[in-house]
N, C-alpha and C positions, 0 to 999 in steps of 0.2 A: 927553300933549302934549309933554312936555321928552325921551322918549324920542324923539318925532315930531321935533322938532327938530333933536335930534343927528342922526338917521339922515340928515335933507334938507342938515346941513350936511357932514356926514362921509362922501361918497360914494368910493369907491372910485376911479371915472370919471365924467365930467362926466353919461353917460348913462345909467350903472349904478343900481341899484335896490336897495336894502337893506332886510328889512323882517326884524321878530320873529315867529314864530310859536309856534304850539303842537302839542301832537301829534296831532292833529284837525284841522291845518290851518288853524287859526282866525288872525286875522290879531292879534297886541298890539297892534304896533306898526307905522304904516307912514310914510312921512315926508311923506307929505301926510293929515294925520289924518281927515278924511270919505272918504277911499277905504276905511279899514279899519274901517268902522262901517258898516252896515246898520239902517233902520228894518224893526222886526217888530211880532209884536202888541203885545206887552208896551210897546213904547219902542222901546229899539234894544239894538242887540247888534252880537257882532262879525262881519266879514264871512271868508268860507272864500276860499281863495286861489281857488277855482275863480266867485267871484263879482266879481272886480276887473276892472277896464277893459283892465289891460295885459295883450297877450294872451304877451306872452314869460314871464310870470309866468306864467299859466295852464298854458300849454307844460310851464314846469320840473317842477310840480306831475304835470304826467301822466306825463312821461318818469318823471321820479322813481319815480311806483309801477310803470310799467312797468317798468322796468329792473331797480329795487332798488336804487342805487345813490343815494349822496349828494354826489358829483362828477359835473357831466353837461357833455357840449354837445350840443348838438340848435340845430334851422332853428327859426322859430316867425316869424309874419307875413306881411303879404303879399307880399310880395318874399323871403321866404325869408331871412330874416338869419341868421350863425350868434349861435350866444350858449353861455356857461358860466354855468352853474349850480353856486352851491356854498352846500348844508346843513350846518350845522356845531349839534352840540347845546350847549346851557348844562352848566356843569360838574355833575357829580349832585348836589356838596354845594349846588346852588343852592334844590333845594326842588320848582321844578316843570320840566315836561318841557318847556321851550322852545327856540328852535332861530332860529339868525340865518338868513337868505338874501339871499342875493347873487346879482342878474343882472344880468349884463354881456353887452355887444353884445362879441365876439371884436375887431370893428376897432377899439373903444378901444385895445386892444393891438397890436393889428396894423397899423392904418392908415398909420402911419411905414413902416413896413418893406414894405408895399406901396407906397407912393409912390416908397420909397429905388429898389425895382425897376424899377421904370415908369423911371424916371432913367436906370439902369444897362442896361435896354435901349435906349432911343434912345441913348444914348453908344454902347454896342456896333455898335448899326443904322449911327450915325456913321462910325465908326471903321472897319467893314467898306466903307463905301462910298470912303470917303481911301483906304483900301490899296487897293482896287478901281481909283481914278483913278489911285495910283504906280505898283502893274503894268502897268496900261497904258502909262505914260508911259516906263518904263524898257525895255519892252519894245519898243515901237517904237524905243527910242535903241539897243537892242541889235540890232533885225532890220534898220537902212539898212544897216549895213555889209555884212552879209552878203546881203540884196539886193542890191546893189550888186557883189559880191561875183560872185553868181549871172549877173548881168546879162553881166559879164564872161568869165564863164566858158560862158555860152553863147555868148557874139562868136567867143571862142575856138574852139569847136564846130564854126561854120558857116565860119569863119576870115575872118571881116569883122575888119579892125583899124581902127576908127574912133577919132575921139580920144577919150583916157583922160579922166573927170572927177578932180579932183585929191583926193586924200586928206584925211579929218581927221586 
């Protein structure tokens, strides 16, 4: 229970998941204590990662032995979330073979820096659209003249001299 405690209070990210294990996958420690217990015949016992409600837990666990590795990210849910996984062991002079893990949803870390984006493109989208209005506007300030311009020099062509409009 005091291991259970600490883990619910000392999360990584608000949404992250820390739990102890062993090398059997059996759960210590989880940080809501009746998720890592199981009744059996006997009483109860502990439950295996592949028997918990969360299924980004269960996920990690399979990626895990697929892979072989003990840094993961993988999808897991219905909606596909991304998430890292990381197994880390107890030090050996600890005695037994356990092993902390930690799942985390990627957007705890990430969510800022996608929003920062989201930002940075409507600024951009903005910003293209202002330069879009001033070329336009200095464009036409550049082409009356030389319309005007043109207009005159067709007069001259057909050699109509009609009155001149006056200059800027």
């Amino acid at each position: 229970d005091i291991i259970s405690q600490y883990l619910d209070k000392h999360r990584v990210t608000a949404r992250s998941l820390t739990l102890v294990i062993d090398d059997s996958e059996r759960v210590i420690a989880h940080p809501d204590p009746k998720q890592g217990m199981r009744k059996s015949e006997g009483g109860v016992a502990l439950a295996s990662l592949s028997q918990l409600a969360d299924p980004a837990v269960v996920e990690a666990a399979r990626e895990r032995r697929r892979q072989g590795r003990d840094r993961l990210l993988y999808r897991s849910g219905p909606g596909g979330a991304e998430y890292v996984a990381s197994f880390t062991p107890f030090p050996p002079n600890f005695g037994r073979k356990w092993e902390v893990l930690i799942v985390t949803p990627t957007d705890d870390f990430l969510a800022f820096l996608k929003a920062a984006n989201r930002r940075l493109l409507i600024a951009i989208g903005l910003m293209i659209f202002l330069e879009f209005l001033l070329i336009l506007a200095v464009s036409r300030k550049l082409a009356d003249p030389i319309n005007r311009l043109a207009a005159e020099m067709q007069g001259l062509r057909s050699l109509s001299f009609g009155p001149s409009r006056p200059h800027d």
